[in-house]
PAROSE-276022 format. One line per 10 residues: number of its first residue (from 1); their letters; for each residue x, y, z of N, C-alpha, C. Coordinates in nm, 4 decimals. Each point is the difference from the previous one (the first is absolute). Layout:
<sites>
NUM = A = X/Y/Z/X/Y/Z/X/Y/Z | ... .
</sites>
This chain:
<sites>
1 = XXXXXXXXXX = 11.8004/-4.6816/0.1690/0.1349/0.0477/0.0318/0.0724/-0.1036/0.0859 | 0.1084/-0.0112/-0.0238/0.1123/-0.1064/0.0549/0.0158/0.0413/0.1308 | 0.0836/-0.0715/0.0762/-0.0052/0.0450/0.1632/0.1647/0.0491/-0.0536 | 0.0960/-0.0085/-0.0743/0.1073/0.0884/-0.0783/-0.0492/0.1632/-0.0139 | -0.1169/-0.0343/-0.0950/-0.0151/0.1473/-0.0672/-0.0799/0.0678/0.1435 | -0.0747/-0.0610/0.1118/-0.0212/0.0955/0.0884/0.0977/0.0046/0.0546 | 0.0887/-0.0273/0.0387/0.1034/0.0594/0.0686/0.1278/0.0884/-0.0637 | 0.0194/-0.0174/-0.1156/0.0025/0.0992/-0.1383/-0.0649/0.1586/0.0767 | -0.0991/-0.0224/-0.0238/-0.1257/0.0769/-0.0028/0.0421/0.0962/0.1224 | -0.0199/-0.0770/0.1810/0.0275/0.0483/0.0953/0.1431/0.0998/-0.0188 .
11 = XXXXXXXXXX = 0.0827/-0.0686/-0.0226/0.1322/0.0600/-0.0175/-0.0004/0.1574/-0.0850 | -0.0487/-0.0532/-0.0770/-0.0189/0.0980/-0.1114/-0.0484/0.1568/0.0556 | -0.1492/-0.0127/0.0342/-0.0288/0.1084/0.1078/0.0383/0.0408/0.1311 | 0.0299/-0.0405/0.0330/0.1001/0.0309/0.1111/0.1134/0.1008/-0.0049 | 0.0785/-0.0223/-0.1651/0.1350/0.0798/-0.0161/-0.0498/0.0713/-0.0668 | -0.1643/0.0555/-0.0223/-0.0478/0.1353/-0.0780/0.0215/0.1053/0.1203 | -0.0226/-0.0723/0.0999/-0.0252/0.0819/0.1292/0.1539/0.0593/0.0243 | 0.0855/-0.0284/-0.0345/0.1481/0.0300/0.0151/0.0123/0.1087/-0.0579 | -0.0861/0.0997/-0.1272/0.0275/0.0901/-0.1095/-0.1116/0.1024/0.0907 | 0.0453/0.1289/-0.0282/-0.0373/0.1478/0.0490/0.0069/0.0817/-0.0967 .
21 = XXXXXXXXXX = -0.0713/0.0559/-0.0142/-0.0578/0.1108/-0.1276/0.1520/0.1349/0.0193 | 0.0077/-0.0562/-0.1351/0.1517/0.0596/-0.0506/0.1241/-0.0312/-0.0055 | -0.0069/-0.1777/0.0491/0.1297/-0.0713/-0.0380/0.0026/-0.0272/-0.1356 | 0.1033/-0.0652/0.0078/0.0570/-0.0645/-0.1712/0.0027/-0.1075/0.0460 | -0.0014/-0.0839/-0.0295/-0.0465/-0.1033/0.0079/0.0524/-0.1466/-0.1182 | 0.0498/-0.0834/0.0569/0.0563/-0.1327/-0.0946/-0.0540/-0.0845/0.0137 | -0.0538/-0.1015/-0.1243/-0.0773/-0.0294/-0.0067/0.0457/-0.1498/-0.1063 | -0.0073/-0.1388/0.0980/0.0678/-0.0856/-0.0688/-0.1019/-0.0912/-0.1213 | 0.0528/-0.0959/-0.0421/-0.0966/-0.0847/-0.0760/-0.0486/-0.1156/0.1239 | -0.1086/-0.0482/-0.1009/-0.0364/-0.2159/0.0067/-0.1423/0.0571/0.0897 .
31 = XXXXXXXXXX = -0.0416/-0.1248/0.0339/-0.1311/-0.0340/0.0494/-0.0353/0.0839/0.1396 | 0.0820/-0.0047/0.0387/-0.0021/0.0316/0.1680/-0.0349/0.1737/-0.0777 | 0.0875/0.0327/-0.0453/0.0167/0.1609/-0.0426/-0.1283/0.0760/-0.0257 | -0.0773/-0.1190/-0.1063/-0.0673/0.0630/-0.0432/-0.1601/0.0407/0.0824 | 0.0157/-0.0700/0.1638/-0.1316/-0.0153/0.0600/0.0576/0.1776/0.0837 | 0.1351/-0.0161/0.0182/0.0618/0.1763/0.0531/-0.0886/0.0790/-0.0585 | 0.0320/0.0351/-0.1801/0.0069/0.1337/-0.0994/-0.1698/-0.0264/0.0130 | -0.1014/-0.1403/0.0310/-0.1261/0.0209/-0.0257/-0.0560/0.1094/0.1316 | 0.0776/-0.0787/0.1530/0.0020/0.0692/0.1407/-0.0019/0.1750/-0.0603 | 0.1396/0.0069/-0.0438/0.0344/0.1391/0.0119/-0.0909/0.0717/-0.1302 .
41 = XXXXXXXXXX = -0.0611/-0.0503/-0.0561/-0.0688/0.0775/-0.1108/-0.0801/0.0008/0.0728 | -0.1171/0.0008/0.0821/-0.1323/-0.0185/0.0850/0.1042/0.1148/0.0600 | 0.0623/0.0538/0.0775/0.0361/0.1112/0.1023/-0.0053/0.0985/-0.0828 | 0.0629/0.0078/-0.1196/0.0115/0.1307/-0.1231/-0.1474/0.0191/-0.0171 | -0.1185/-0.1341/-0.0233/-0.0698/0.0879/-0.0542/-0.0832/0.0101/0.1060 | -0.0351/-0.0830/0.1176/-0.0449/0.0448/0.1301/-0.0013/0.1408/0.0945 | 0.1349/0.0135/-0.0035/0.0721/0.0809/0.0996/0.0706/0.1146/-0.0907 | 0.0050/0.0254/-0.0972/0.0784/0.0826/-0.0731/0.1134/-0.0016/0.0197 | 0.0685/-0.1244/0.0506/0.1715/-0.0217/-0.0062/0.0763/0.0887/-0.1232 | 0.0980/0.0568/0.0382/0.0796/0.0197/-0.1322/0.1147/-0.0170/0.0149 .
51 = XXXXXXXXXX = 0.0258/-0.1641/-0.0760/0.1544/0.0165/0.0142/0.0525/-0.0517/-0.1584 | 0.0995/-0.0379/-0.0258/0.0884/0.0230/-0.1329/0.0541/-0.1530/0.0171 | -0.0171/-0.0763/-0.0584/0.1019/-0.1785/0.0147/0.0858/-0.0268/-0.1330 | 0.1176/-0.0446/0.0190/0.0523/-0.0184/-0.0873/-0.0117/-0.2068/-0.0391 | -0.0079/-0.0469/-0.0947/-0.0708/-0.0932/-0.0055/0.1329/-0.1220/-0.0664 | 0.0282/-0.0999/0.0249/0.1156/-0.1018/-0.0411/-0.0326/-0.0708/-0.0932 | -0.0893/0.0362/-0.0175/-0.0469/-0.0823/-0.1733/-0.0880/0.0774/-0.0458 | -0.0723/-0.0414/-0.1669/-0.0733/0.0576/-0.0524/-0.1647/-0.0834/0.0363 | 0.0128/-0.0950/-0.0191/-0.1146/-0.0514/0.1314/-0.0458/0.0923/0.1150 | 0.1177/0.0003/0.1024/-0.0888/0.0974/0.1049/-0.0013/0.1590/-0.0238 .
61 = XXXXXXXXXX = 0.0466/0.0225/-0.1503/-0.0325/0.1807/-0.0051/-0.1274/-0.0609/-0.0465 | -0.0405/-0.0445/-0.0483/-0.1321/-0.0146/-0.1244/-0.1373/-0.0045/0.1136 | 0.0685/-0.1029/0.1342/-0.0804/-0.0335/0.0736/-0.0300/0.1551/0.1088 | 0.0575/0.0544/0.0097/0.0214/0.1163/0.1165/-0.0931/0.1544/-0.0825 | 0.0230/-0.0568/-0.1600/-0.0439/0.1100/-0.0943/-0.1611/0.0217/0.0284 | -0.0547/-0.1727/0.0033/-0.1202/-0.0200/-0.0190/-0.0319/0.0266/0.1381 | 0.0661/0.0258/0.1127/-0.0832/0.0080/0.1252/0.0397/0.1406/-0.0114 | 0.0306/0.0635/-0.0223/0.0159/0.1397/0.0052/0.1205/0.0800/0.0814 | 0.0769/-0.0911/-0.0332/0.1618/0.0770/0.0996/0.0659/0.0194/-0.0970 | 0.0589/0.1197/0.0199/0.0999/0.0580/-0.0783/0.1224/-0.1034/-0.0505 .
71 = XXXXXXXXXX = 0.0252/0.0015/-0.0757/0.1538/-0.0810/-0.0368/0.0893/0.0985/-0.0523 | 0.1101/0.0182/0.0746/0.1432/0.0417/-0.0274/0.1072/-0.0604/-0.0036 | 0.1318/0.0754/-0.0579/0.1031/-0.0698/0.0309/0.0803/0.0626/0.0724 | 0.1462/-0.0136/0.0070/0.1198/0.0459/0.0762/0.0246/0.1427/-0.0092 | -0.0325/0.0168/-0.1251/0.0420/0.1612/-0.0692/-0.0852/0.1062/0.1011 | -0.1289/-0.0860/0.0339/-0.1355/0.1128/0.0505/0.0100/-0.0054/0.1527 | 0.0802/-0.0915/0.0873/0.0018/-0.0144/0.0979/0.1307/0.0203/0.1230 | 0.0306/0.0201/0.0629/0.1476/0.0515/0.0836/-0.0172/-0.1298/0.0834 | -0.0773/-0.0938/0.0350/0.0187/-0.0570/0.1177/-0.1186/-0.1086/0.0002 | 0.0182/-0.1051/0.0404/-0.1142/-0.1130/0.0270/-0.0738/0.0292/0.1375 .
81 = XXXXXXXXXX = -0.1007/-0.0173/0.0588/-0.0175/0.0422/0.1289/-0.0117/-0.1888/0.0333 | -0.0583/-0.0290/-0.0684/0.0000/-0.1510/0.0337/-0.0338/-0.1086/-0.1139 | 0.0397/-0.1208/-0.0170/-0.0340/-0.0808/-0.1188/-0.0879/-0.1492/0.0639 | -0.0844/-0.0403/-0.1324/-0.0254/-0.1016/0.0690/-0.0357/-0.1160/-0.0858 | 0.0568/-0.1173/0.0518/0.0012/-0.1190/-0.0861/0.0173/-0.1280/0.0138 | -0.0479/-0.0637/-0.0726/-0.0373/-0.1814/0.0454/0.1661/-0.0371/0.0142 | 0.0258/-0.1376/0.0121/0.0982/-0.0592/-0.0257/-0.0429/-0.1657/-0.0033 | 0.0612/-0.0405/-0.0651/0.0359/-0.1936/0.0008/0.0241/-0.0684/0.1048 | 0.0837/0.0878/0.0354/0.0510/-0.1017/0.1412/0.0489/0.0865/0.1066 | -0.0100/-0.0024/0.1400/0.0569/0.0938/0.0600/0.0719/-0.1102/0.1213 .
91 = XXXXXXXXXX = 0.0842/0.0190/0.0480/0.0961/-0.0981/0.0756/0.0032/0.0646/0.1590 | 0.0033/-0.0546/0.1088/0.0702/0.0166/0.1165/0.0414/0.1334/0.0074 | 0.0793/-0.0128/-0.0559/0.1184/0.1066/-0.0075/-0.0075/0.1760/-0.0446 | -0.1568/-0.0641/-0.1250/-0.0417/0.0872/-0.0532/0.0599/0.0455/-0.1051 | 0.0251/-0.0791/-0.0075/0.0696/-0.0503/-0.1650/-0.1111/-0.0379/-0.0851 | -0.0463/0.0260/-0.1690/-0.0648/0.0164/-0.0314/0.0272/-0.0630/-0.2002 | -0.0709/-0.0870/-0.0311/0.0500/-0.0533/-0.1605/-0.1518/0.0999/-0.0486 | 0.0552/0.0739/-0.1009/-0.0987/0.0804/-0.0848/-0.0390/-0.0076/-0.1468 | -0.0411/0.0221/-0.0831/-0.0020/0.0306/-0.1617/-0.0993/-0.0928/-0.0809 | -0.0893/-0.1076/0.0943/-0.1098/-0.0541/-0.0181/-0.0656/0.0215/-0.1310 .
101 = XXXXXXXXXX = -0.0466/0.1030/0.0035/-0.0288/0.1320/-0.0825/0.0857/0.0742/-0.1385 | 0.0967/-0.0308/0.0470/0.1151/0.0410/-0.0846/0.0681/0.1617/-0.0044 | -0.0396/-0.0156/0.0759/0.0380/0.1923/0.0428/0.1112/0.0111/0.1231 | 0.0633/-0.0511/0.0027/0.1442/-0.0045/0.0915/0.0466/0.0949/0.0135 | 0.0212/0.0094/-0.1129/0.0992/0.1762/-0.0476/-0.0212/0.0943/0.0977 | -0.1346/0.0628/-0.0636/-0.0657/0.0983/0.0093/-0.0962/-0.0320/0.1583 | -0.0093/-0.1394/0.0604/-0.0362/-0.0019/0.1128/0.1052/0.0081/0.1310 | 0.1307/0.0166/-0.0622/0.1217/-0.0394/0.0794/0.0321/0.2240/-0.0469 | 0.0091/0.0486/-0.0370/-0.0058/0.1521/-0.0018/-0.0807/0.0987/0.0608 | -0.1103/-0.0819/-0.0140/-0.1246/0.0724/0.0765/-0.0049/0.0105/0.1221 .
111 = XXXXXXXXXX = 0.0563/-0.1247/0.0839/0.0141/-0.0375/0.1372/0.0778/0.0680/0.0432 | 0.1654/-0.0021/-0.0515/0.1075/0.0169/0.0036/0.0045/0.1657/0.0424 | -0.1147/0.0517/-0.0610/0.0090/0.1835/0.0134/-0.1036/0.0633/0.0518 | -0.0760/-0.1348/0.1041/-0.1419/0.0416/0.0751/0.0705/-0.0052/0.1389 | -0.0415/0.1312/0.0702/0.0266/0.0266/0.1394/-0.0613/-0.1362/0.0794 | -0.1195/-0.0571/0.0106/-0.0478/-0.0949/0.0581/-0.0760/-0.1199/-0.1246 | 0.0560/-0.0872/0.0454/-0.0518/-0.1389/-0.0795/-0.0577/-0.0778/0.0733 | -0.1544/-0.0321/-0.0604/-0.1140/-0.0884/0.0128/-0.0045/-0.1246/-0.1055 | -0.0045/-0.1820/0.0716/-0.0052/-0.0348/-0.0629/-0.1442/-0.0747/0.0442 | -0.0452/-0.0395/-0.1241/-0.1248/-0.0905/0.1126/-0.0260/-0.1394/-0.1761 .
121 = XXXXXXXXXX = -0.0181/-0.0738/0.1477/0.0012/-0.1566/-0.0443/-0.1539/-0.0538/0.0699 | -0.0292/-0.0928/-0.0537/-0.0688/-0.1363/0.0434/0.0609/-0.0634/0.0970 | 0.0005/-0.0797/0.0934/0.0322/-0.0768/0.0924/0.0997/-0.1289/-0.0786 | -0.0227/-0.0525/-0.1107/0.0822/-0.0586/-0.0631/0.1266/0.0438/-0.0388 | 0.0159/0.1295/-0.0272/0.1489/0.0406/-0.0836/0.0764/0.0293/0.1605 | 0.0089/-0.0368/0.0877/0.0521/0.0343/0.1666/0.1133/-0.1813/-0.0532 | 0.0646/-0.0223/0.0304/0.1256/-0.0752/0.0147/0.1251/0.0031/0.0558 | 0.0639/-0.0955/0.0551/0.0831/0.0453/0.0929/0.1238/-0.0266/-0.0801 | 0.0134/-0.0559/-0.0996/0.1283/0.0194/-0.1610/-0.0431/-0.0104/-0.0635 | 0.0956/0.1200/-0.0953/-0.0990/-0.0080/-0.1468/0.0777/-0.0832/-0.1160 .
131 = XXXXXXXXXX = -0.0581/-0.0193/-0.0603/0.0201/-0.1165/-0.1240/-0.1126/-0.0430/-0.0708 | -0.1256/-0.0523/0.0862/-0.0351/-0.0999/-0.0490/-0.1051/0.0867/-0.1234 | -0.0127/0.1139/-0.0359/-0.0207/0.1128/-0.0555/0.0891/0.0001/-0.1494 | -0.0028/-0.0271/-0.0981/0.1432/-0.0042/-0.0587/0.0330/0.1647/-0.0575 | 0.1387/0.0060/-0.0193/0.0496/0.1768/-0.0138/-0.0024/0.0379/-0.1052 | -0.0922/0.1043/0.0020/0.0373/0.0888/-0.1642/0.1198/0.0939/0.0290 | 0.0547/-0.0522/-0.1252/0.0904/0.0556/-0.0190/0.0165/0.1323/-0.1482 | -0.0312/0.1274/0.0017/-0.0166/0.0850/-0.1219/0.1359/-0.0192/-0.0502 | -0.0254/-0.0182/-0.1394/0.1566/0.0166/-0.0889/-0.0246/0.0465/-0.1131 | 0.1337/0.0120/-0.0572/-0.0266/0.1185/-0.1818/-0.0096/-0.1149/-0.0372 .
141 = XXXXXXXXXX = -0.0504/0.0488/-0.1363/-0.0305/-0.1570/-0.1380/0.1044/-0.0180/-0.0190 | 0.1187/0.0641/-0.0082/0.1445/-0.0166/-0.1084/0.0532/-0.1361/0.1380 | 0.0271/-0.0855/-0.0457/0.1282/-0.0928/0.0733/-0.1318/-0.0538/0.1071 | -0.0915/0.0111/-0.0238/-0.0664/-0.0714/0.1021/0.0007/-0.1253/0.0459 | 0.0743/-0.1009/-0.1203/0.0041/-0.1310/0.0251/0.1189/-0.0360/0.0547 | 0.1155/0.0922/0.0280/0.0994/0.0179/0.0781/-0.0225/0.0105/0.1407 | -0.0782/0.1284/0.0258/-0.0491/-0.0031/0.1425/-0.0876/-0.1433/0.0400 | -0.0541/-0.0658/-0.0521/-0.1027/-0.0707/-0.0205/0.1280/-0.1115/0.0746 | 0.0503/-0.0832/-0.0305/0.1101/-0.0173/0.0075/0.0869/-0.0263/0.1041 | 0.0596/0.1440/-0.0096/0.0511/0.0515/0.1420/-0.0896/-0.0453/0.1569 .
151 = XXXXXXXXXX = -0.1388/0.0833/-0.0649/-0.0347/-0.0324/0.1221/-0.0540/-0.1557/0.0382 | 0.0238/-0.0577/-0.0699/-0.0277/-0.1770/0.0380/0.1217/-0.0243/0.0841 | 0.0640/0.0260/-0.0031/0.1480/-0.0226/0.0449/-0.0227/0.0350/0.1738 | -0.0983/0.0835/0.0191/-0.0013/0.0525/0.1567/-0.1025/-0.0533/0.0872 | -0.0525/-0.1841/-0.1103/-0.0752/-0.0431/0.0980/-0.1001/-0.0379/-0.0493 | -0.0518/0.1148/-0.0822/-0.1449/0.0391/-0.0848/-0.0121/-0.0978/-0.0873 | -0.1361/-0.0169/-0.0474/-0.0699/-0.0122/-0.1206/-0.0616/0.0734/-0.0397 | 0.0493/0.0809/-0.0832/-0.0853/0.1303/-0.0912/-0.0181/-0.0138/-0.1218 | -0.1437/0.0079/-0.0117/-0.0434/0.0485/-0.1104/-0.0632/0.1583/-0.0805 | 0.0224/-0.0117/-0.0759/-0.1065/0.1505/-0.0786/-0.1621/-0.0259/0.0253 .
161 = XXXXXXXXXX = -0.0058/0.1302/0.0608/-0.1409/-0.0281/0.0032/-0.0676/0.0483/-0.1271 | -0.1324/-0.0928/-0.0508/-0.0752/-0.0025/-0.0959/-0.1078/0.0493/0.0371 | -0.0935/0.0809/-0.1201/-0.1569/0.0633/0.0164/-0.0171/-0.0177/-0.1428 | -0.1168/-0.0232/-0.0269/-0.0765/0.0461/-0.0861/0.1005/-0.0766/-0.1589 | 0.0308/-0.1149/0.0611/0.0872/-0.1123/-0.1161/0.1090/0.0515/-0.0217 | 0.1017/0.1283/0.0790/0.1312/0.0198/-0.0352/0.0080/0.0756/0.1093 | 0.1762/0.0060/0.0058/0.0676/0.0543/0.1292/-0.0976/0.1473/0.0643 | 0.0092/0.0068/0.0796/-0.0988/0.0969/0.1194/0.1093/0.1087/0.0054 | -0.0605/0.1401/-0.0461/0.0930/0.0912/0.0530/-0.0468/0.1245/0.0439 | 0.0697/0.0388/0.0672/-0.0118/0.1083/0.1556/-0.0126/0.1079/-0.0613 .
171 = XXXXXXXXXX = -0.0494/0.1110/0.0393/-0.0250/0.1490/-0.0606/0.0977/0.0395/-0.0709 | 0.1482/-0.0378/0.0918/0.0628/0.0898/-0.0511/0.0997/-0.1024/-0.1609 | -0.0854/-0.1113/-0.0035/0.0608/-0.0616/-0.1207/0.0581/-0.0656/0.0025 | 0.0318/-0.1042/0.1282/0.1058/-0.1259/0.0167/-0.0997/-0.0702/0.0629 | 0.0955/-0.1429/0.0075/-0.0235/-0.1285/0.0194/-0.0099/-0.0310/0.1747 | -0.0846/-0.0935/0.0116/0.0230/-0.0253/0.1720/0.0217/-0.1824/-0.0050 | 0.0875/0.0027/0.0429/0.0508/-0.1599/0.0156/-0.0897/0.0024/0.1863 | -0.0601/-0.1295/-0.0465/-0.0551/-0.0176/0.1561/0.1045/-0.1603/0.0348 | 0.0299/0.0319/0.1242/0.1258/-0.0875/0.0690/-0.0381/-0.0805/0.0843 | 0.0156/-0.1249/-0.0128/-0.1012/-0.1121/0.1049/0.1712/0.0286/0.0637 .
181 = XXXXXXXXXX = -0.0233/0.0128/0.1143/0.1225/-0.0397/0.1254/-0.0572/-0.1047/0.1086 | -0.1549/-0.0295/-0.0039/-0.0153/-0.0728/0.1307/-0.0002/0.0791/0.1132 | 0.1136/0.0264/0.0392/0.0102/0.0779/0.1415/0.1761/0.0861/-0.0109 | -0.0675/0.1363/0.0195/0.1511/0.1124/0.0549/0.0541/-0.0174/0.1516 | 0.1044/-0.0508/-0.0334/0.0506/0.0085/0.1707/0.0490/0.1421/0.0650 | 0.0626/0.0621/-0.1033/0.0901/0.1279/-0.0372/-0.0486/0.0692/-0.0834 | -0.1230/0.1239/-0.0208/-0.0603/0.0805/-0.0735/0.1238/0.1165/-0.0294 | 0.0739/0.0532/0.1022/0.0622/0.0960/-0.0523/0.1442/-0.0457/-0.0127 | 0.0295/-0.1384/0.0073/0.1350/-0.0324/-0.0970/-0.0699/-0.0607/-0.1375 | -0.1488/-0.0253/-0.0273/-0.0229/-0.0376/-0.1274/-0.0207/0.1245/-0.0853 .
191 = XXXXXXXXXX = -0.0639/0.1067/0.0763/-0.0160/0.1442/-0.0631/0.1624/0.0092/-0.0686 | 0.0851/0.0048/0.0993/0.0970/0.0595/-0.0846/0.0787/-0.0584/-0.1056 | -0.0203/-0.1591/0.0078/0.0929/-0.0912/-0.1184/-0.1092/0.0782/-0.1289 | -0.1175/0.0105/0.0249/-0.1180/-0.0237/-0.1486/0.0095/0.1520/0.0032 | 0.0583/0.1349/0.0535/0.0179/0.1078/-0.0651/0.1089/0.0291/-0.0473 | 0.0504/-0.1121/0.0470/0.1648/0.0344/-0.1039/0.0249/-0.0718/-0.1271 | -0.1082/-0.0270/-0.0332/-0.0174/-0.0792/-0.1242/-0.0486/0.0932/-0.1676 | 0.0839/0.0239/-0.0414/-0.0211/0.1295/-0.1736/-0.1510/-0.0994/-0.0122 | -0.0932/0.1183/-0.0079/-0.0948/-0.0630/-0.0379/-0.0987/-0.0138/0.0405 | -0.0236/0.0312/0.1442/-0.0946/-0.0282/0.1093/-0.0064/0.2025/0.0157 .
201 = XXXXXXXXXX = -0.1240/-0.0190/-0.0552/-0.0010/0.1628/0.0631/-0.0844/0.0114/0.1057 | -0.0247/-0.1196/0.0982/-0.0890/0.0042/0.1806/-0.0593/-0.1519/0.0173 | -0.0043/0.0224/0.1238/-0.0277/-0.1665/0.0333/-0.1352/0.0239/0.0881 | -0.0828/-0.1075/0.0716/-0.1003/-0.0101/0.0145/0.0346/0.0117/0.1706 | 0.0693/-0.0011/0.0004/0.0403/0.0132/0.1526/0.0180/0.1313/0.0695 | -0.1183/0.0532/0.0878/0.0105/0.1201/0.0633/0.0185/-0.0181/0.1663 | 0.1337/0.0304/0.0394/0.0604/-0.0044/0.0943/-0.0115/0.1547/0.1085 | -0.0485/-0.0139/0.0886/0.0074/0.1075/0.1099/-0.1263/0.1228/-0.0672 | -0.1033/-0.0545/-0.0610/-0.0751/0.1317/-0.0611/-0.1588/-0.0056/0.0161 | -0.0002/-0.0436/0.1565/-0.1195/-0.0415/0.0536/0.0043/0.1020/0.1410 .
211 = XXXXXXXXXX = -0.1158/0.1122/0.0178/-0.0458/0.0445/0.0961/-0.0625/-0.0470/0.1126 | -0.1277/-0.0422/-0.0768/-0.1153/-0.0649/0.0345/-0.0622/-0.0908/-0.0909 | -0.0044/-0.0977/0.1106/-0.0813/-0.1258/-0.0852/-0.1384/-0.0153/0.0575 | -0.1168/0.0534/-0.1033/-0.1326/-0.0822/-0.0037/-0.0494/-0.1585/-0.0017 | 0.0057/-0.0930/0.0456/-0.0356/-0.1191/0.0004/-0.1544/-0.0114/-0.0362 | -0.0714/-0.0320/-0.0664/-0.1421/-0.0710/-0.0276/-0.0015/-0.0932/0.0792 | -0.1332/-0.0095/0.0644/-0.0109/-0.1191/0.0916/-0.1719/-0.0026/0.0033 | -0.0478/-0.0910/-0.0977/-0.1464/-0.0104/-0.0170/-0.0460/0.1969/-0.0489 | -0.0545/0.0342/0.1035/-0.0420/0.0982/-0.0183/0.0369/0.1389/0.1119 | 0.1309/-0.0683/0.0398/0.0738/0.0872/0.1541/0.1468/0.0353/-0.1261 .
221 = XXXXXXXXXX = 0.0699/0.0973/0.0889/0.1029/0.0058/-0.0683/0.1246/0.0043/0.0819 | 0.1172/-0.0861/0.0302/0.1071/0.0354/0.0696/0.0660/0.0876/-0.0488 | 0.0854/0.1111/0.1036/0.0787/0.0897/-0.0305/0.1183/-0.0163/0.0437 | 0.0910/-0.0287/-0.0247/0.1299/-0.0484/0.0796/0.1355/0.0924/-0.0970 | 0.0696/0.0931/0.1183/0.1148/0.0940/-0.0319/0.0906/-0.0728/-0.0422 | 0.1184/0.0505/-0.0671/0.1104/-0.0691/-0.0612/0.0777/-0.0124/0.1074 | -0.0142/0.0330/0.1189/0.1422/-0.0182/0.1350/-0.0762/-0.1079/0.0732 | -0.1625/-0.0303/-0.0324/-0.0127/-0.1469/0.0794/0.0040/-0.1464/-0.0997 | 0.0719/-0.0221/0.0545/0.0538/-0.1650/-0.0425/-0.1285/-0.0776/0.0323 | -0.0134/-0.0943/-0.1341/-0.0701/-0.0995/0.0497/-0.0027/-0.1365/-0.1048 .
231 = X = -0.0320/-0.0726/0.0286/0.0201/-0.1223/-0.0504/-0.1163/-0.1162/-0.0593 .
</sites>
């Protein structure tokens, strides 16, 4: 194991400990995620946890299935009690580039409607601007080479991301242009030029949707609130 994936790892268990038998529970994608749903499957079948997660990809339902947690969606649930999920990059500020994974969407909804948000990282994804991360950007297929385009114009170099010898696409059936910028000086004047763009249905950029941050650190884990600044 990588000194990454243990601190993956650390992080990971740590934000199982955040869930109480009978939340709902959100539940993001990527690497970091998946050492959580292994954490929190050991409490379900340890401890007889029972809680309900709604899952941002079909990856982590499949993964949450096999450890034995319920998977729901919106329809079955009134309320998030808490969500929890990796990120790319997390900034100073606490500013945050996401969709690694390709689940933006649905990782930017999940957050968005969880009373408390957990993110937990490796000691590497901690940065004090983000950029050097490049941005997914989710878009529809129709006019994509328009947006494509457009968004060169704001700095970027974007491309379509590729899998499996052709364009890579997201659950819900579109394209993710990943955006070399180098470095964001202005996350939420770039948020808003690239959502006002026909075409862009979410950007990789999650602004103000950090509770608590887990840090990995070897085999310790920092916890640091969203009102302490640090650098």
């Amino acid at each position: 194991m990588t000194e990454a994936d243990r601190e993956k790892r650390a992080a990971g268990r740590a934000a199982a400990g955040y869930v109480a038998s009978g939340m709902a529970v959100g539940v993001g994608t990527g690497s970091t995620v998946r050492y959580f749903i292994d954490a929190l499957g050991d409490r379900v079948r340890d401890e007889g946890l029972s809680v309900r997660g709604i899952p941002t990809s079909g990856d982590s339902a499949e993964k949450m299935k096999a450890r034995g947690i319920e998977v729901v969606g919106f329809g079955d649930v009134n309320k998030l009690d808490v969500a929890v999920d990796g990120a790319d990059e997390v900034s100073a500020e606490f500013h945050m580039i996401k969709g690694g994974g390709g689940a933006l969407l649905r990782e930017k909804i999940v957050l968005t409607a969880a009373e408390r948000r957990v993110i937990i990282i490796d000691s590497s994804k901690r940065v004090k601007t983000l950029g050097a991360f490049d941005l997914p950007v989710e878009v529809v297929p129709f006019g994509h080479e328009y947006v494509l385009d457009t968004i060169a114009q704001t700095g970027a170099a974007p491309r379509v991301r590729q899998s499996g010898g052709g364009d890579y696409r997201t659950d819900n059936g579109n394209l993710v242009l990943d955006c070399a910028y180098g470095s964001i000086a202005d996350p939420r004047a770039l948020e808003g030029v690239l959502k006002g763009i026909p075409g862009v249905v979410e950007t990789g950029l999650f602004l103000g949707l950090v509770d608590e941050l887990l840090v990995g650190r070897g085999n310790e884990v920092e916890t640091i609130t969203a009102n302490k600044v640090w650098g």
